[in-house]
C-alpha positions in Angstrom: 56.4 93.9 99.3 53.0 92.9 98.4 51.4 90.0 100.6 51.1 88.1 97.0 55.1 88.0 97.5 55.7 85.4 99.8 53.2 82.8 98.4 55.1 83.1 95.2 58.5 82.7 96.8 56.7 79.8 98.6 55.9 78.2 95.8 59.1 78.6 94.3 61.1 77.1 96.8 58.7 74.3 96.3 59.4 74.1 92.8 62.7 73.8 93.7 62.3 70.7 96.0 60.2 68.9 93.4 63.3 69.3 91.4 66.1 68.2 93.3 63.2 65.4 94.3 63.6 64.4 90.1 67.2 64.9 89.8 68.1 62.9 92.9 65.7 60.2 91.7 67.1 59.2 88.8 70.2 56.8 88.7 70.1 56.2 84.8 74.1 56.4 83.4 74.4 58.9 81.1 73.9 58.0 77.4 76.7 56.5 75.8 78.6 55.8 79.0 81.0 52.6 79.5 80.8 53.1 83.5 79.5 50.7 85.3 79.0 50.7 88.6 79.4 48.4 91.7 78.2 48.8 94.8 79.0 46.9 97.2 81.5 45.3 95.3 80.2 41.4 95.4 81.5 40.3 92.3 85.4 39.8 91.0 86.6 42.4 88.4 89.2 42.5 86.2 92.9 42.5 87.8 94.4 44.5 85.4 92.7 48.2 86.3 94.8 51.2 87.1 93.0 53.1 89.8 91.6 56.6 88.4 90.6 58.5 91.3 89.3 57.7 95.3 85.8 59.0 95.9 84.4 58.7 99.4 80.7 59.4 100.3 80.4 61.8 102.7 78.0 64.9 103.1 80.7 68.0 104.4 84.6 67.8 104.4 84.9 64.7 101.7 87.8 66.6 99.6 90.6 66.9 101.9 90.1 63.5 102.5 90.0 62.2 98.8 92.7 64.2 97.8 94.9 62.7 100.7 93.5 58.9 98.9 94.1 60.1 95.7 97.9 61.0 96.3 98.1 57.6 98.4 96.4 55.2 95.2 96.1 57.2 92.1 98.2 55.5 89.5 98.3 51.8 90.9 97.1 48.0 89.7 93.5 47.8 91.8 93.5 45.1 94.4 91.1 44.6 96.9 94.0 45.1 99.7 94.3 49.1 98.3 91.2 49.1 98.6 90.3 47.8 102.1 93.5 50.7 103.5 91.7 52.9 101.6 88.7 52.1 103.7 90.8 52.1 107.2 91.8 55.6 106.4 88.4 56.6 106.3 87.5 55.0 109.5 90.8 56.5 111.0 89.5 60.2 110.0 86.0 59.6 111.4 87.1 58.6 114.8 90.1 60.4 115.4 90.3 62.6 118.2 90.6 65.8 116.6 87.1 64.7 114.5 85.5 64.0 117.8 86.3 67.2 119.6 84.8 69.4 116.8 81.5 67.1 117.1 81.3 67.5 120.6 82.0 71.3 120.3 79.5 71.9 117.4 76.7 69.6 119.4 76.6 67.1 116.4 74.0 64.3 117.8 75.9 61.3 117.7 79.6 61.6 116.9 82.2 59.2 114.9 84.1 57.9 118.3 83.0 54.8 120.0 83.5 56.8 123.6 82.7 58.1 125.1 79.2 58.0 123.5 79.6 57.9 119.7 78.0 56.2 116.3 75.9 53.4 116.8 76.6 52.3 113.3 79.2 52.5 111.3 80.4 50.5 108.1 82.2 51.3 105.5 82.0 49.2 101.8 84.1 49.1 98.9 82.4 49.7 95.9 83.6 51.1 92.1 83.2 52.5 88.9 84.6 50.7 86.0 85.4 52.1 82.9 86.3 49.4 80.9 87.3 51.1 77.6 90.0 52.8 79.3 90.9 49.8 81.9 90.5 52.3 84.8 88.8 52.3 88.4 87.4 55.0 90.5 87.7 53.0 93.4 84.6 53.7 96.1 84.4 54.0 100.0 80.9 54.0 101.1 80.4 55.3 104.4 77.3 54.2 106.3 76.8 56.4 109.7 74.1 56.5 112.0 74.2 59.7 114.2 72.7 58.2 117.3 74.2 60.2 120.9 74.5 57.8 123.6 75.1 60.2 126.4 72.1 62.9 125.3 69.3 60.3 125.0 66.7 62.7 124.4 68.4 64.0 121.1 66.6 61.1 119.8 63.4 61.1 120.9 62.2 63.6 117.8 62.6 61.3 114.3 63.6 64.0 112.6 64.9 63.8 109.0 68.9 62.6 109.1 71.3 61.7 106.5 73.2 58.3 107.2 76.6 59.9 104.9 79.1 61.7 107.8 80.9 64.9 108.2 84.5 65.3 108.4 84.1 68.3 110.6 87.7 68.8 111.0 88.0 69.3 107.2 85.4 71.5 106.7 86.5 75.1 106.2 87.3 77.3 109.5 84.6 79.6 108.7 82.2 77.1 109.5 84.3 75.3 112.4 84.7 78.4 114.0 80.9 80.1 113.5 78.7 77.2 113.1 76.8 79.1 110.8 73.1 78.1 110.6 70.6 79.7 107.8 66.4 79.8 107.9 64.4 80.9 105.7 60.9 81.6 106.6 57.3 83.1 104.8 54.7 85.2 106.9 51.8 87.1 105.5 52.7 89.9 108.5 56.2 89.9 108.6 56.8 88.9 104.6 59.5 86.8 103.5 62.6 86.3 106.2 65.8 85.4 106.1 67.8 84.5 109.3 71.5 83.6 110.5 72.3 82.4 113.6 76.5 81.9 114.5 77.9 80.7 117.5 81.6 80.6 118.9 83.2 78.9 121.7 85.6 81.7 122.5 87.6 79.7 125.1 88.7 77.0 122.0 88.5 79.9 119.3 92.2 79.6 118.1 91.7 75.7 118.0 88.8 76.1 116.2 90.4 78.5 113.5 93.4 75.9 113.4 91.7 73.2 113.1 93.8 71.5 116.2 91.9 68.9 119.1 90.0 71.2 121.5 91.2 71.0 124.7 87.9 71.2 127.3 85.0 70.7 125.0 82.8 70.8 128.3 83.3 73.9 129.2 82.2 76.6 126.7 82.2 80.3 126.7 79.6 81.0 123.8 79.1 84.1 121.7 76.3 83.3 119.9 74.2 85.8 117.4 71.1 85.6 116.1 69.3 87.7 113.5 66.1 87.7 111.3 65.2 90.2 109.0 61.9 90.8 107.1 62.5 91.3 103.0 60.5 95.1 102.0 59.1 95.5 105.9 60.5 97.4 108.7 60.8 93.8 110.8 63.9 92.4 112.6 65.0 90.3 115.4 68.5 90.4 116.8 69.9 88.8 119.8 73.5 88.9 121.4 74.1 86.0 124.0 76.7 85.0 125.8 76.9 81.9 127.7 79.3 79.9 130.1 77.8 76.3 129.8 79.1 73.4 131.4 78.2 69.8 130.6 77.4 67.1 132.6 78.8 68.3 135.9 76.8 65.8 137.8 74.4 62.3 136.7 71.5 64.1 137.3 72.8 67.8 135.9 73.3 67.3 132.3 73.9 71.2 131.7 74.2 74.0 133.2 74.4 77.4 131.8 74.8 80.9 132.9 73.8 83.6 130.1 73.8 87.2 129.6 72.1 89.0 126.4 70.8 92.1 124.5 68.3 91.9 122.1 66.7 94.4 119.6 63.4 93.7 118.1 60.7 95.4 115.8 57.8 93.1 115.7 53.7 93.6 114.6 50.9 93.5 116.7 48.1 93.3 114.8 48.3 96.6 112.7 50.8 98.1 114.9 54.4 97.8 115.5 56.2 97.2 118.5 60.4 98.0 119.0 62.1 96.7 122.1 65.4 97.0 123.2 66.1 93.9 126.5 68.6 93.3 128.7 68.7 90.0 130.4 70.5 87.6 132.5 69.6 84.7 134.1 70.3 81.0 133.5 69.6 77.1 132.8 69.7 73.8 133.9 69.1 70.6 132.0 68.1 67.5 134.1 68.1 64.2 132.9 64.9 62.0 135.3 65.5 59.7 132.2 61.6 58.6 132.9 60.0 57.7 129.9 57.5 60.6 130.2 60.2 62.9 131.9 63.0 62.3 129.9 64.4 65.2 129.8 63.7 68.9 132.2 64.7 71.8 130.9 64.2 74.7 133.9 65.6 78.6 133.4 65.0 81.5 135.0 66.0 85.1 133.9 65.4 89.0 134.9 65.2 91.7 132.2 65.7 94.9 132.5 63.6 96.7 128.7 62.1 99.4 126.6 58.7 98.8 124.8 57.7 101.4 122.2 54.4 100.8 119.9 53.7 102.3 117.1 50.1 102.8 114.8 50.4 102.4 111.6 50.9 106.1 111.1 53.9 105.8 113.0 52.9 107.3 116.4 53.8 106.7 119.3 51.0 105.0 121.2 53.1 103.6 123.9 56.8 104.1 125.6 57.3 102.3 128.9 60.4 100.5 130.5 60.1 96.9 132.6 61.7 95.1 135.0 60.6 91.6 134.5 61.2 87.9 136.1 60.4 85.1 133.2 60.3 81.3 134.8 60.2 78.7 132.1 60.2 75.1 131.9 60.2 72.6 129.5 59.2 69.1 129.9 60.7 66.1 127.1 59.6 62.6 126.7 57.7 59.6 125.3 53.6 59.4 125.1 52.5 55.6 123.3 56.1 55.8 121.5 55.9 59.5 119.9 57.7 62.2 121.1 55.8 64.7 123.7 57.1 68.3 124.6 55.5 70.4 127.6 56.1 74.2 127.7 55.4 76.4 130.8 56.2 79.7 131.2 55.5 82.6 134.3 56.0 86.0 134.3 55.9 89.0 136.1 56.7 92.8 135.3 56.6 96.1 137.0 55.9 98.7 134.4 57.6 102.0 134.7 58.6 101.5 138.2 55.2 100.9 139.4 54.8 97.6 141.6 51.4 97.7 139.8 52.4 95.9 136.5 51.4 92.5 135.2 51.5 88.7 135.5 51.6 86.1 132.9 50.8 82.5 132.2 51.1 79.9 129.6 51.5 76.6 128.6 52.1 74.5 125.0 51.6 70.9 124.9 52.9 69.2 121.4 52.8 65.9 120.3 54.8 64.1 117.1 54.4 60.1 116.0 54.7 58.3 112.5 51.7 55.7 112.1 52.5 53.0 109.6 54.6 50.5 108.6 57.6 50.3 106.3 58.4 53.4 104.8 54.6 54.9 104.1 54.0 56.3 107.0 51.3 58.7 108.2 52.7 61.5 110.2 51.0 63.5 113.1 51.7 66.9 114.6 49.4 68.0 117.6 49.5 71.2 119.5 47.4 72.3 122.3 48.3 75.4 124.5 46.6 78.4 126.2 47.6 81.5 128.0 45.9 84.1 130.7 47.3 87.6 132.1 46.3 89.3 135.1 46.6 92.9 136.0 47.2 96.7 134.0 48.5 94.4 131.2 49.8 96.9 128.4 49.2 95.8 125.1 52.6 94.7 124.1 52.1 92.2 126.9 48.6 91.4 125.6 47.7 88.0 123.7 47.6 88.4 119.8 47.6 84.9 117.4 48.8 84.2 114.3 51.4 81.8 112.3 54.7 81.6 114.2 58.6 81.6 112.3 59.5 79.1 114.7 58.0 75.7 115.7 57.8 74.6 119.3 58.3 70.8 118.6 61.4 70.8 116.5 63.1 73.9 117.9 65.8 73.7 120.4 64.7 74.3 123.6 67.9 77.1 123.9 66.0 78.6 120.3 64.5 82.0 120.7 61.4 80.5 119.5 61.2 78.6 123.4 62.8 80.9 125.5 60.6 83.7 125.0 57.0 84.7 126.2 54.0 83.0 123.5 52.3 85.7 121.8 49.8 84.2 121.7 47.2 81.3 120.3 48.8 79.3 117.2 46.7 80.1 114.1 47.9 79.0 111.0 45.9 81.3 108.7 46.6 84.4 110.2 50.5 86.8 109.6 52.6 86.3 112.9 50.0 88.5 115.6 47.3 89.3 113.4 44.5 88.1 115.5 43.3 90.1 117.9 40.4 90.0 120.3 37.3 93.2 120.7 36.7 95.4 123.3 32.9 95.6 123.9 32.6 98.7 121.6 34.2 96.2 119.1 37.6 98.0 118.6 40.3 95.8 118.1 42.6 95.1 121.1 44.7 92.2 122.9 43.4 89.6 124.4 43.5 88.5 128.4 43.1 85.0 127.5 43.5 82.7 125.1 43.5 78.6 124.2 44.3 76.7 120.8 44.6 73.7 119.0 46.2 72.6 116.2 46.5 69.4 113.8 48.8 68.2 110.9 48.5 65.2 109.4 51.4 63.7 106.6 49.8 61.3 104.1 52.1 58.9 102.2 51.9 58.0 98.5 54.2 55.1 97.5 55.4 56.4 94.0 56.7 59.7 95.5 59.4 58.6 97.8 62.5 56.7 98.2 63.8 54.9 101.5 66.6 55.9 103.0 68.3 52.7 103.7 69.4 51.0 100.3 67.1 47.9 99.4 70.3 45.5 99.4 71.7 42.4 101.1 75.3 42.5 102.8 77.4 39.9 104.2 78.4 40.1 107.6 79.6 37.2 110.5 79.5 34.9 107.7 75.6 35.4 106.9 73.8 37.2 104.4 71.3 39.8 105.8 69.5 42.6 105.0 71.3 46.0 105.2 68.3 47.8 107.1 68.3 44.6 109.9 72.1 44.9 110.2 71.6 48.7 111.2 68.9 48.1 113.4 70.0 44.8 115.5 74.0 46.1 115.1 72.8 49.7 116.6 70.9 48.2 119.5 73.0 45.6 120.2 75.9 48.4 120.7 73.7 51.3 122.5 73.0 48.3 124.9 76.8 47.4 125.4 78.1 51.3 125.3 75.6 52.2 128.1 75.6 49.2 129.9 79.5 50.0 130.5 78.7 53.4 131.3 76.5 52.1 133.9 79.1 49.2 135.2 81.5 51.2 137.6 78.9 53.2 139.5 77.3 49.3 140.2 80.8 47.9 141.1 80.8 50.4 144.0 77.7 50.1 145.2 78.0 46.0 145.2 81.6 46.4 147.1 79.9 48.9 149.8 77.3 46.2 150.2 79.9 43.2 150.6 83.5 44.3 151.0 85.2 41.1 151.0 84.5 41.4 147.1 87.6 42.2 145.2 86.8 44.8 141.7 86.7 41.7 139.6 84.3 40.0 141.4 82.0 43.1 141.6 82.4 43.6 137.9 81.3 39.7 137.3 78.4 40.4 139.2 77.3 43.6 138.3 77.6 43.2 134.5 74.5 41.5 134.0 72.6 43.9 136.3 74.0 46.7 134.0 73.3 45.0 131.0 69.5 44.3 132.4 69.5 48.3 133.1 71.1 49.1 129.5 68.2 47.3 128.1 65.7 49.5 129.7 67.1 52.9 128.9 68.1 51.6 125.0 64.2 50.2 124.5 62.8 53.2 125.7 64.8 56.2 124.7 67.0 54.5 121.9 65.4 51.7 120.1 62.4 53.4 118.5 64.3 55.9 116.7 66.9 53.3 115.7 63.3 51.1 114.2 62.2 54.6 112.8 65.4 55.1 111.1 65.6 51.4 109.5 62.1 50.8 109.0 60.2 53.6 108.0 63.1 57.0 107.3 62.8 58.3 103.4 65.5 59.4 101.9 63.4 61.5 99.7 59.6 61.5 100.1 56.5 63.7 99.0 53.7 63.6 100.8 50.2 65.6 100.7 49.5 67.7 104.1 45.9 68.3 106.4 46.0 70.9 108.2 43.3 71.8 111.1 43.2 74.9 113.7 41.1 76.7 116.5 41.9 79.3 118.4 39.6 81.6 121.1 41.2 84.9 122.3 39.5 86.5 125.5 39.2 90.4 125.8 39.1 92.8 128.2 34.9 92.5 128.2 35.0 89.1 128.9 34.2 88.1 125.8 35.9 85.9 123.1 36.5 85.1 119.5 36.4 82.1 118.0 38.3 81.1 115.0 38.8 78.2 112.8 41.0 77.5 110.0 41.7 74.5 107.6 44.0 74.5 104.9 46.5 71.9 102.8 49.8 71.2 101.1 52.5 69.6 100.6 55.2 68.0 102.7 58.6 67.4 101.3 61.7 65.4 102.5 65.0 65.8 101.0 67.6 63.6 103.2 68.0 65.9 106.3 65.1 68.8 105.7 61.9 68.7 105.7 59.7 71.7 103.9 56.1 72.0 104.5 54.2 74.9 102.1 50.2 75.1 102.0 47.9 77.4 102.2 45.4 77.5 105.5 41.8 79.5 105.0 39.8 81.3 108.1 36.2 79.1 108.2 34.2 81.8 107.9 36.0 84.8 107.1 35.6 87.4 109.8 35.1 91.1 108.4 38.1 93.1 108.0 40.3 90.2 108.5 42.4 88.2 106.1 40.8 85.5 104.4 44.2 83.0 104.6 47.3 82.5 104.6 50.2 80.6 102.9 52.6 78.6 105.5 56.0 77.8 104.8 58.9 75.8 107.1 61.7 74.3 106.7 63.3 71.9 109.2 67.2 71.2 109.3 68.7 68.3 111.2 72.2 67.4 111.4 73.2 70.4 108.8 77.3 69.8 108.6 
């Protein structure tokens, strides 16, 4: 596949957005059409309707659910009584048990059930459809559903796009309750276009899963997960085989811990050549929760690897085949800088190199910063990276420093993703294939660097014709008042993140104030104590909950278009001490569709360096919340 390949795919998929963009814009009836819809249904109708069909809005697992309505009220005088059970039986499906077990299994952020963490909004409307030719309803359960986890507070630090129309995970077919199937899709200049798939089981609930039945420890996991990539017309691929006992919340502090053992398989470039490795690992993580604004949440793993590295010149030589032991430290560091979300990535690592004790050390570190700038729902939207790297010792040049566009991104990933886990390459350079960029020896033949630093700059601008909020423009009536729909989500949601983690908080406060005084009986402690949990609930919802709530009410699109800046510099160090400099600047186009984000440009070297590539198209696509 030609390099020309990707940029046309790119701009394909592109096309594509802009489409569904149009399509999903337009709320015209079609021509001729005696519908009318009502929504939410403030005004009387006729009481002489027979009821057509029940539609509920919902993004996965919406048809069971219907048809189940359909057989209930199909066929009947519409009254607003039918229609209000119609709406209890979609409340009843959200937060049943066996619903809530499949969204703590899958890891969806912010499940249907009120405990033990659970929606922080959730409202369901009638609306319909009337035909009045035919005297007929299609009678309407709007489902509003903010995914907001209580217990995982730093799952919403990152205001990342989300839909507010829920899953009925239970419903959805066991393929995808059982895999949790997850597909990317990814443009390189290097590596050409990619497709991957990433599944993961819980094989300790797998026959629950498959039957669809209430799991029965959704703490305790043993995961198989898989992970591939695979490069369209080039001889690149990236396979890993994991599995992983993980255990949640074992103590207040512990959030997770996790003990993993993998094999992966890889054939990745460096620069012009190719490198194939076969791992071994095992090792393990722990997630602790400081729940400080700046250290919200610690991510700390350690693992040792037993591997083969073989490169490869273009002709397909052999230039290098030697087998590691290595030790790989990691940490990663999440929290809240002047209200936008900060990530800090560290990572160590040593290796003996063919048995020798005289092998190679590594260091790195990735700082990234996110934050929407703006009011209502035109907002400017900044991405900063800033990261470096140094090795020490007979460092081989697999384990060298090489830059270049990266299929992963360090701020959105999860921290568990591939993309975090593993060793940086190398400097983030935007207009560069994945490892294209190399440093010079001082005979000026290309080789790895020994050193590197980078920075890197994104910058979102809004135009007001190209975009749509996410919360409907509308005023409902609730507690006898009329208010508008995105206030009711935002001082509803607060108001009950405050009250489910101030209860959380209660009982650990009753004990404490009955240790201190022990002629206090439980219901004393519990008068006192509830508004020192409440005071404490405060804190922890206005710093890790209530500027994502604001985000979501105030400023989230449900569809937007926006123009993109792009800005990078990157300096690799060779083995003569001696380093390049590169800078790159480039634009596009930024597109949200509900719950993904794309970003396609193009990003130019400034100058062009002789014998290297002049630029580079960047694609990504960013999921959140997929079933």
């Amino acid at each position: 596949m030609k390099s020309r390949d990707p940029k046309r795919l790119a701009f394909i998929i592109m096309a594509l957005f802009v489409i569904l963009f149009t399509a999903s814009s337009s709320q015209a009836q079609p021509p001729g059409s005696t519908r009318t819809r009502i929504c939410p249904l403030n005004v009387e109708i006729p009481d002489d309707l027979t009821i057509r069909s029940v539609k509920v809005t919902g993004r996965r697992g919406v048809g069971p659910l219907e048809r189940k309505l359909g057989q209930m009220f199909n066929g009947k005088i519409y009254t607003r009584d039918l229609h209000r059970q119609a709406m209890a039986e979609v409340e009843n499906a959200l937060t049943n048990e066996v619903n809530a077990s499949f969204e703590k299994q899958l890891r969806i952020v912010g499940g249907a059930t009120s405990a033990p963490s659970g929606a922080a909004f959730l409202r369901t409307d009638p609306c319909v459809e009337l035909d009045a030719a035919n005297k007929s309803v299609d009678m309407i359960v709007r489902v509003l559903f903010l995914r907001l986890d209580l217990k995982d507070l730093a799952s919403n630090l990152l205001t990342l796009p989300r839909s507010i129309e829920p899953s009925f995970y239970n419903k959805m077919p066991a393929v995808l309750r059982t895999l949790n199937p997850i597909l990317d899709f990814d443009v390189d200049r290097e590596l050409g276009s990619l497709a991957s798939l990433n599944v993961s089981t819980n094989l300790l609930e797998f026959s629950k899963l498959l039957k669809g039945e209430e799991l029965s420890n959704p703490d305790l996991r043993l995961l198989l997960n898989f992970e591939g990539q695979k490069s369209f017309g080039k001889p690149f691929y990236a396979t890993k085989t994991d599995l992983v006992l993980s255990k949640i919340r074992p103590s207040q502090t512990v959030e997770q811990l996790d003990f993993s053992a993998f094999f992966s398989a890889n054939a990745q470039p460096l620069n012009e050549m190719r490198e194939v490795t076969n791992d071994v690992r095992i090792g393990g993580q722990v997630k602790l929760r400081p729940r400080k604004r700046l250290l919200n949440t610690v991510f700390l793993s350690g693992n040792y690897s037993g591997n083969r590295h073989n490169v490869y010149d273009p002709g397909r030589r052999r230039l290098v085949g030697e087998r590691n032991n290595a030790g790989m430290f990691r940490g990663v560091v999440d929290g809240v800088v002047f209200n936008g979300f900060t990530r800090l990535g560290v990572w160590v690592e040593g290796a003996e190199v063919n048995g020798s004790p005289d092998g190679y050390k590594r260091l790195a570190g990735l700082l990234g910063y996110q934050k929407e700038f703006g009011s209502g729902t035109q907002t400017l939207g900044l991405e900063a990276l800033l990261g470096g790297g140094k090795a020490w010792g007979r460092v081989p040049v697999y384990a060298s420093f090489f830059g270049g566009n990266s299929t992963g991104n360090f701020l959105y990933d999860s921290p568990d993703s591939q993309t975090i886990t593993e060793f940086p390459a190398g400097p983030y350079l935007r207009s560069y294939g994945k490892t294209q960029a190399s440093a010079r020896s001082a005979g000026g033949a290309v080789t790895g660097g020994r050193n590197y630093w980078h920075a890197n700059l994104s910058l979102a601008i809004p135009v007001p014709p190209w975009s749509r909020r996410l919360i409907p423009e509308e005023v409902v009536h609730f507690e006898e008042r009329d208010i508008k729909l995105n206030e009711l989500l935002e001082n509803f949601t607060i108001k009950t993140a405050i009250g489910t983690i101030g209860a959380d908080l209660l009982d650990p406060i009753i004990e404490e104030l009955m240790k201190k005084d022990p002629s206090l009986t439980e219901d004393e402690a519990a008068v006192l104590g509830a508004p020192i949990a409440e005071e404490r609930a405060k804190k922890i919802v206005d710093r890790d909950v209530a500027p994502n709530i604001r985000f979501i009410a105030r400023h989230a699109n449900l569809i937007a278009v926006k123009p993109l800046l792009m800005f990078d510099y990157a300096q690799i160090g060779g083995t003569s001490g001696s380093s390049l400099r590169r800078y790159a600047a480039g634009g596009g186009v930024q597109i949200v569709v509900i719950l993904a984000r794309a970003e396609i440009g193009y990003m130019k070297t400034l100058p062009k360096m002789s014998g290297e590539p002049t630029g580079n198209v960047v694609f990504r696509l960013t999921f959140q919340n997929l079933f």
